[in-house]
Structure formats: C-alpha cells, structure tokens
N, C-alpha and C positions, 0 to 999 in steps of 0.2 A: 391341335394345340390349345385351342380355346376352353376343350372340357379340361384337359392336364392343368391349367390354369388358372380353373376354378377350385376343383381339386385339389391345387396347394394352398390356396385361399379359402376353403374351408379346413383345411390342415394347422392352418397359422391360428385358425380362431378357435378351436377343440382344444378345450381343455388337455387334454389328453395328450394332447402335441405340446405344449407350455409342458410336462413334468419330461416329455421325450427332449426338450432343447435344457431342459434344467440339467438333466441326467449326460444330454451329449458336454455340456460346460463340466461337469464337474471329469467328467471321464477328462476331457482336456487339459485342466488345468491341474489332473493328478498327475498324469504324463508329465508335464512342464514343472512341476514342483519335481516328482522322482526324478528330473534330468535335470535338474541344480541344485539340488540338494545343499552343496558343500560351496553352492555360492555366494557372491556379495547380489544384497539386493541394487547397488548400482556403484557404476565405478567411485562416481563423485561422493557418495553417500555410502561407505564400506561399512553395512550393517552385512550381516549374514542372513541369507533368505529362513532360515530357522528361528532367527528373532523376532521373528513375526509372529511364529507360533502361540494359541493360547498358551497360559505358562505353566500347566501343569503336563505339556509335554515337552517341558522342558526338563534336563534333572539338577540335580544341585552339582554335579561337576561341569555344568556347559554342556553337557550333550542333549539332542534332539531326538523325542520319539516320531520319527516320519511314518513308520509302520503302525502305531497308536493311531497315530490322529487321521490317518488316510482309512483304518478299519474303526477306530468307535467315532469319529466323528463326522469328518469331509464324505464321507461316501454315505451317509444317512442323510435322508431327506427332511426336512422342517426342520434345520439347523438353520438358525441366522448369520451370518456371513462375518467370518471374523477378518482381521488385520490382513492374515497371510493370503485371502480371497482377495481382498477388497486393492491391494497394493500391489498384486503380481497382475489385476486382469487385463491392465492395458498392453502388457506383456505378451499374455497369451491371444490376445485375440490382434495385437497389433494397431492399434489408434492410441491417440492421447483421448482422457476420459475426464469427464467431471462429474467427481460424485458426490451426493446431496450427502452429509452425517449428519445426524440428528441429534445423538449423545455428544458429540463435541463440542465442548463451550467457545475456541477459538476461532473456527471457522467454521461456519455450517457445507461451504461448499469449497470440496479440497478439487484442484487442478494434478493432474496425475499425468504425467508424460511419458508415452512412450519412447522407449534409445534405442 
C-alpha cells in the first residue's frame, strides 16, 4: 500500500499526468454538454446551454454547432477556457465552485452553484 501511494503521488506531480486529468475533464464535460445539448442552463435562469457557445458556433437562425466546436475547438489542447467551460463545471464535477475571471470588469470573483 505504501509504494501504490507514492506512486500516485508522484503521478499527481508529472507533468504528464496534469495534460492526462486535463484531457480526462475535457472527455467529461463533452459527454455532459452532448447530453444536454437542447437544454436550459438552469431552471431559474432559462438561457439554453448553447448560449454559452463562442458565437461563431452559433448561426444566424439560432442554431448551434455542437459538432464544430467539440471537433475544432473543446477537444484541442492550449485553448483557454470559454463561457460554456467555465459555467457548466460545477455541474459536471458536482460542487458549488468560485472562479477567479480576470477579463471581467464586474466581479473578479464569480460564485457558481451547483443544482
């Protein structure tokens, strides 16, 4: 038990293992996007989870490229983390989260609740 436990503890500090937990997140949270696709980001707050999307996968009748942005974008590595990332992850992982935004003039630190 002791070496299995060092062993995961040099796993958590390997680089290598940070782009393996990067790549298990994104695999997750493409799952949980494809399985609500067509829904509201929250009951109280009836925006559509596609609203979230950068906007140029969005189209000019209201519809969303989910297949676009899951293949040229979400699934590529050294993307910086957009809307639709940053506001579904307390979702997929299950906690209420507080995240630091940097670009946002209003709040630097937004409180995000999990339902």
């Amino acid at each position: 038990m002791i070496i299995s436990s060092y062993l995961n503890l040099y796993k958590l500090i390997c680089p290598i293992y940070d782009f393996g937990l990067i790549l298990y997140f994104r695999y997750i949270m493409n799952n949980y996007i494809k399985e609500n696709e067509d829904k509201l980001y929250l009951q109280n707050f009836p925006i559509k989870i596609g609203n979230s999307l950068p906007s140029k996968y969005e189209t000019e009748k209201g519809e969303f490229l989910f297949d676009s942005f899951y293949q040229n974008y979400f699934l590529k590595m050294f993307n910086d983390a957009e809307k639709i990332i940053i506001y579904l992850t307390p979702f997929v992982i299950g906690i209420n989260l507080d995240i630091i935004l940097f670009y946002d003039e209003s709040e630097i630190i937004k409180k995000i609740n999990y339902e």
